[in-house]
C-alpha positions as CSV (number, residue, x, y, z in Angstrom):
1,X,19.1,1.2,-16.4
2,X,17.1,3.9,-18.2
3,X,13.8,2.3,-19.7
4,X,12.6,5.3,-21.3
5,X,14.6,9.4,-20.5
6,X,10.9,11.5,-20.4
7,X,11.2,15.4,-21.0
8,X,12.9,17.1,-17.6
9,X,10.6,20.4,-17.6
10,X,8.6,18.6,-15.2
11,X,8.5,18.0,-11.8
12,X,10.7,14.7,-10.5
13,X,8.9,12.3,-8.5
14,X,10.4,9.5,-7.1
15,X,8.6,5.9,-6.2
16,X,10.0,3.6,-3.3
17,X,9.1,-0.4,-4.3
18,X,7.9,0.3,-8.0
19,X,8.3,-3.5,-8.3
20,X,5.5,-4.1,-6.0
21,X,1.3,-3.8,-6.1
22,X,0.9,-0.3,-5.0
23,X,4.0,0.7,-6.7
24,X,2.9,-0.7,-10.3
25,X,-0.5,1.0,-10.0
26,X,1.5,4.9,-8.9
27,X,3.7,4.1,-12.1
28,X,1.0,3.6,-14.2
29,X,-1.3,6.1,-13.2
30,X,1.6,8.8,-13.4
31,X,2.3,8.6,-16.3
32,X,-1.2,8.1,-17.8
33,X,-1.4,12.0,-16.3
34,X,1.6,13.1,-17.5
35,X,2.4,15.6,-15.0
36,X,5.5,14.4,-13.1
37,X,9.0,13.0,-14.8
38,X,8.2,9.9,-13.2
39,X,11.0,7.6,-11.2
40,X,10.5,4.4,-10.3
41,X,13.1,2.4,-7.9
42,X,13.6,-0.9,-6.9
43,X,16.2,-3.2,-5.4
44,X,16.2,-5.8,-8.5
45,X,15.3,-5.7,-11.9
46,X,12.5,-3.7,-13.4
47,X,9.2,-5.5,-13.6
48,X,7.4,-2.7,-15.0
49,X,5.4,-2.6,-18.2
50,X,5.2,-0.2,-20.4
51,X,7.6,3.1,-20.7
52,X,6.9,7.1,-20.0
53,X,9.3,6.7,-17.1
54,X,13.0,5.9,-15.4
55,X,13.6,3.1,-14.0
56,X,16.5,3.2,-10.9
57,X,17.9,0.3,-9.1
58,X,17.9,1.3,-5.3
59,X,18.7,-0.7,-2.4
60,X,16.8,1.4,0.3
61,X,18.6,-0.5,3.4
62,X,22.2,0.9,2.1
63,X,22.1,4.2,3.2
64,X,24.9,5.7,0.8
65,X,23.3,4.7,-1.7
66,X,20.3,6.0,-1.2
67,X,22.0,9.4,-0.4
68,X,23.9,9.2,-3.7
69,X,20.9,8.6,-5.6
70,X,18.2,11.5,-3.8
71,X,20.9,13.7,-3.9
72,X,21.4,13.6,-7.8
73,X,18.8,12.7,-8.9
74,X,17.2,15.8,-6.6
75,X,12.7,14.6,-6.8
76,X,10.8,17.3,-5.8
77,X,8.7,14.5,-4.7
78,X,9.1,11.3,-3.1
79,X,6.5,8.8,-2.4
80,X,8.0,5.9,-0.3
81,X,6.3,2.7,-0.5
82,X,8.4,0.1,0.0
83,X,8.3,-2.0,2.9
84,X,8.0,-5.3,4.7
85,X,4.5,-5.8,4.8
86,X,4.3,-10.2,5.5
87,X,3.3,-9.6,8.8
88,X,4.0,-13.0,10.2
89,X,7.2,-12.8,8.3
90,X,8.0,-9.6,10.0
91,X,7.2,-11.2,13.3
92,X,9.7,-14.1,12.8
93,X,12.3,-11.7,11.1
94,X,12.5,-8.6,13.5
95,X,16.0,-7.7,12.6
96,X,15.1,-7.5,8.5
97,X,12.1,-6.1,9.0
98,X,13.3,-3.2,10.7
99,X,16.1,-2.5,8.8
100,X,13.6,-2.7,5.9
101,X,11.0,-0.5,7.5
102,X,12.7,1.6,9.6
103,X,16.5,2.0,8.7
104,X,15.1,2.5,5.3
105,X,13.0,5.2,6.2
106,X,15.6,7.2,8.0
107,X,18.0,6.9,5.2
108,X,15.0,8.1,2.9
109,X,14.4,11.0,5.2
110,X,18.0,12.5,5.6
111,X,18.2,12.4,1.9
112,X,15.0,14.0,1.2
113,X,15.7,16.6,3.9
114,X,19.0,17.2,1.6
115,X,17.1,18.3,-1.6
116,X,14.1,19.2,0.2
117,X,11.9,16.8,-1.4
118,X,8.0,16.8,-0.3
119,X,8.1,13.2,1.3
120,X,4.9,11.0,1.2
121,X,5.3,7.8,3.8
122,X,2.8,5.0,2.9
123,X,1.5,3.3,6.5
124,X,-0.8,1.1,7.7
125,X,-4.0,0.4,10.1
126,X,-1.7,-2.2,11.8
127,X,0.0,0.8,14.2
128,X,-4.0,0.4,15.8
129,X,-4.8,-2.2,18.5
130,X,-8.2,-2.8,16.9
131,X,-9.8,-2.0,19.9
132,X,-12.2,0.8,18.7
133,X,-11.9,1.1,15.0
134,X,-12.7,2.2,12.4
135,X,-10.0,5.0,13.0
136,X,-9.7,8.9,11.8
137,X,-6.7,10.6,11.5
138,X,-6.3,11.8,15.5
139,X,-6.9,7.9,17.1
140,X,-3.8,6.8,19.2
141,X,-1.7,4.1,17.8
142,X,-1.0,1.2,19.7
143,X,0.4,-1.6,17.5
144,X,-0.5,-5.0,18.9
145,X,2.5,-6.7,16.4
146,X,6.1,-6.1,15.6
147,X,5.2,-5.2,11.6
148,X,3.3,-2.2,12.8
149,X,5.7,-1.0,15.7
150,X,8.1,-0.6,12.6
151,X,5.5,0.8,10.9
152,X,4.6,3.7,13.2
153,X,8.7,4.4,14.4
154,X,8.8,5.1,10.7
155,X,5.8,7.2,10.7
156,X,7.4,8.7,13.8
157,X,11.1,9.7,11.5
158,X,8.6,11.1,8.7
159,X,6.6,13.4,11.3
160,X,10.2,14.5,12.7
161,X,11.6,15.4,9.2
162,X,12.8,18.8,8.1
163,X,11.4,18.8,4.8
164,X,7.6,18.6,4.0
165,X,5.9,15.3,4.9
166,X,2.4,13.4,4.4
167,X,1.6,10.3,5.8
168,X,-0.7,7.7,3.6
169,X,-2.5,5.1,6.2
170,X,-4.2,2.3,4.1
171,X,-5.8,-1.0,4.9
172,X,-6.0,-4.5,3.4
173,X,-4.9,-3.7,-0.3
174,X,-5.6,-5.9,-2.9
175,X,-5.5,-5.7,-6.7
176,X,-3.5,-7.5,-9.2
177,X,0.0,-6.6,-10.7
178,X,2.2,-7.9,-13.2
179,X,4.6,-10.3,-12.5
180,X,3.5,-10.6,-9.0
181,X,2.4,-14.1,-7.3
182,X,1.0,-11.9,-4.4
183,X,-3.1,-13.1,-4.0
184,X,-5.8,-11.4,-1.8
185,X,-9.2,-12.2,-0.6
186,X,-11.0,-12.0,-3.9
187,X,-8.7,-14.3,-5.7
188,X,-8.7,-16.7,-2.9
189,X,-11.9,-17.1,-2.6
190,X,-13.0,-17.3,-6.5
191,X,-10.0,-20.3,-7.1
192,X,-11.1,-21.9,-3.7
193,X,-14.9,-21.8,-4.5
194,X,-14.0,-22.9,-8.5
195,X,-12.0,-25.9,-7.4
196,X,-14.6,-26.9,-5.2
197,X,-12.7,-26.0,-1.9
198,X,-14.6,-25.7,1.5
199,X,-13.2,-22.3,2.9
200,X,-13.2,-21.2,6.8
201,X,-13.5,-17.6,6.8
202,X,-13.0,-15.0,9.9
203,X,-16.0,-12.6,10.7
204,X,-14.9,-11.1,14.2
205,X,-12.6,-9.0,12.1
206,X,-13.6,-5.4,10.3
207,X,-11.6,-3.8,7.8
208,X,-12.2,-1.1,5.2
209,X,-10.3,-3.1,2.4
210,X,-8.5,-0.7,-0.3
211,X,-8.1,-1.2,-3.8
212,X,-4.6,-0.8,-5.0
213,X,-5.3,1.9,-7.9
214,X,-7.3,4.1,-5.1
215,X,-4.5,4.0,-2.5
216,X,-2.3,5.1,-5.3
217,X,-4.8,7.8,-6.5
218,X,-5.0,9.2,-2.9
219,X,-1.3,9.5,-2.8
220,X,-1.0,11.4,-6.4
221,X,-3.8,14.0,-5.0
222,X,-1.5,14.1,-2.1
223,X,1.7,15.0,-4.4
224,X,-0.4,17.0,-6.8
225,X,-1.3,19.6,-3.8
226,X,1.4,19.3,-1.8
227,X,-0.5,18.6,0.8
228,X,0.7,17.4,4.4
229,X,-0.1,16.1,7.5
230,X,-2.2,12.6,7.8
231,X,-4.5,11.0,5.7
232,X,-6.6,8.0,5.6
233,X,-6.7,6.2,2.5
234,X,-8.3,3.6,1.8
235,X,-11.2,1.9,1.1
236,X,-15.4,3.2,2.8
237,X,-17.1,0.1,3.2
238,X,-16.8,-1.4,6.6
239,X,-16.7,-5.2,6.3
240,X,-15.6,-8.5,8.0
241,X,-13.9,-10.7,6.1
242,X,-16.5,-13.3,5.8
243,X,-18.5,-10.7,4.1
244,X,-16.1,-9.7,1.9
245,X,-15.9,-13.6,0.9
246,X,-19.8,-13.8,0.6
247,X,-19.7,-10.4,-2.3
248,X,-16.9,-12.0,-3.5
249,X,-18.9,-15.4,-4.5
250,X,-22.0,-13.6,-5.0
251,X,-20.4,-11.5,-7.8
252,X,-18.7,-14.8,-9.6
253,X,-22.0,-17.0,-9.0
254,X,-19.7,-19.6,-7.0
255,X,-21.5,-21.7,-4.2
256,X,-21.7,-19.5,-1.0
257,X,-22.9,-22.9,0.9
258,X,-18.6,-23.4,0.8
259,X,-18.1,-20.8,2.8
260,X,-17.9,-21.6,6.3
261,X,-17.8,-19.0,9.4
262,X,-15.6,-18.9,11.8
263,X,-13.3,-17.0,14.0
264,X,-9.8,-15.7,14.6
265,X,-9.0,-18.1,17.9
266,X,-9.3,-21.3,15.2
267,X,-6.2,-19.4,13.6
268,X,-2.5,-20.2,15.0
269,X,-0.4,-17.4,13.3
270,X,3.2,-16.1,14.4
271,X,1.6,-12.5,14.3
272,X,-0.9,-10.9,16.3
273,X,-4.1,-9.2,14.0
274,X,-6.2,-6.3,15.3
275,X,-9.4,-7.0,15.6
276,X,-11.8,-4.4,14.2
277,X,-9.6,-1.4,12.4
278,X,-10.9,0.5,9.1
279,X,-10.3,4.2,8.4
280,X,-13.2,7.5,8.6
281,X,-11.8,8.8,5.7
282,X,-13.8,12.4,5.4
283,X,-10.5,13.8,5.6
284,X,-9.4,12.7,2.3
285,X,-12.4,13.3,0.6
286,X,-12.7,16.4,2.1
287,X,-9.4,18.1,1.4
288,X,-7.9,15.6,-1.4
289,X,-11.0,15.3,-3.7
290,X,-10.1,11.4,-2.5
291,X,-12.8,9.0,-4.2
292,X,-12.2,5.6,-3.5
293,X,-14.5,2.4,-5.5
294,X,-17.0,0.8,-3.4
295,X,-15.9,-3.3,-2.7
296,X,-18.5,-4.3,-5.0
297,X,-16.6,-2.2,-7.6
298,X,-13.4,-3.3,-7.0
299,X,-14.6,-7.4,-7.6
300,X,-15.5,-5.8,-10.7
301,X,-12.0,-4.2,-12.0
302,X,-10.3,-7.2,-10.4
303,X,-12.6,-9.6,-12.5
304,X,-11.8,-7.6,-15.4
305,X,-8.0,-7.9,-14.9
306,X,-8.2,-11.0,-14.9
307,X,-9.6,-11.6,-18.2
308,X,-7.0,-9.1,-19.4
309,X,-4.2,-11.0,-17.6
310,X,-4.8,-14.4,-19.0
311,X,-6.0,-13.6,-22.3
């Protein structure tokens, strides 16, 4: 199903789980730029908005299709960001999470070795034990669940490929997309705190949360230069949880006094967490230009999009 046929002088890239948060925001930003002939694949029905692009049913887990597609429609690029991603799902589920995060990736791989496409894998701080983070690009991965064991086998495929490669780690993303039920800690908190709800929040946990238009910013620069190897992208603020709760209140003048500390052992969940992970990205910013929005800014855009969305 073609939603729009842009001119084909350009470069072809190709987007993996368009449908989704991160996907929605590459889309978009794309084609704001204008310098790609932009792809966009999913397994069901397109739930993009606007046009500038293609849209391209693709079931990543069947592997001839995905060779049929890659090989005609040839992307010089191809950033893959679909994935499993409910880690507690993924933990009850092993069998559908790996065929979604691993067969998937192999099939991707052997096509894009085919046509030689530049291959961008989108990962996750969930291959660290949370040990000793935050993390830089070198740290040794030792995933404490089954979501990121998947995770970093696929990571693993990617670094093996015979085509050229970059690897996107991110943390926590959040952001709003259309026609996506999907919340995150800033909307949880603001309808908690507005309905009056007392809230138990975690602060023996550290992240460097990530907001979805920056993780898809970081993988454009990434497909703009070509470049490859690692990079962390995500978010610079280092923050617990319960702090993130505490800005997030603070910014919506909602009563803090609901917001009640606690820790992860008062949480029974199928899944395993790592404690304290976050990215040192100087690496990005270094060699990308990468320029991710402080958390204070991102409550901002989010609160923003949300008068859009319901207006």
């Amino acid at each position: 199903m073609d939603i729009s046929i842009p001119s084909s002088n350009k470069p072809k890239i190709l987007i993996t789980g368009a449908n989704g948060l991160l996907g929605q925001k590459l889309v978009e930003q794309l084609v704001e730029e204008g310098g790609f002939e932009v792809i966009a694949t999913g397994k069901g029905p397109c739930r993009l908005n606007g046009n500038g692009y293609t849209y391209q049913v693709l079931d990543i887990t069947n592997p001839l299709e995905v060779d049929q597609v890659i090989t005609r429609l040839a992307p010089e690029t191809i950033i893959h960001g679909a994935a499993m991603t409910n880690v507690d799902q993924c933990e009850l589920n092993q069998e559908a999470c790996y065929e979604a995060n691993v067969k998937a990736t192999e099939y991707l791989v052997k096509a894009a070795e085919k046509v030689q496409s530049h291959f961008i894998f989108v990962s996750t701080d969930f291959i660290f034990s949370g040990n000793d983070g935050p993390y830089d690009e070198e740290a040794k991965a030792e995933p404490v669940n089954f979501y990121g064991e998947t995770k970093l086998i696929g990571e693993n495929l990617v670094r093996n490929a015979k085509t050229s490669w970059a690897i996107a780690r991110t943390v926590l993303v959040y952001g709003i997309a259309n026609d996506l039920s999907r919340s995150n800690i800033i909307l949880w908190v603001k309808s908690s705190l507005e309905a009056g709800k007392e809230i138990q929040v975690v602060d023996d946990q550290v992240r460097t949360p990530t907001l979805a238009e920056d993780l898809a910013a970081g993988c454009i620069l990434i497909a703009k230069q070509k470049a490859q190897g690692i990079f962390n992208i995500s978010g610079a603020d280092v923050l617990t949880p319960y702090e993130m709760a505490m800005m997030t209140a603070d910014y919506f003048g909602l009563k803090k006094e609901l917001i009640h500390k606690t820790d992860s052992t008062r949480f029974t969940q199928p899944a395993k967490r790592p404690m304290k992970t976050g990215f040192v990205i100087d690496k990005a910013r270094k060699e990308l230009g990468y320029k991710p929005k402080t958390f204070q800014e991102g409550i901002a855009i989010l609160a923003k999009q949300i008068i859009l969305a319901s207006s």
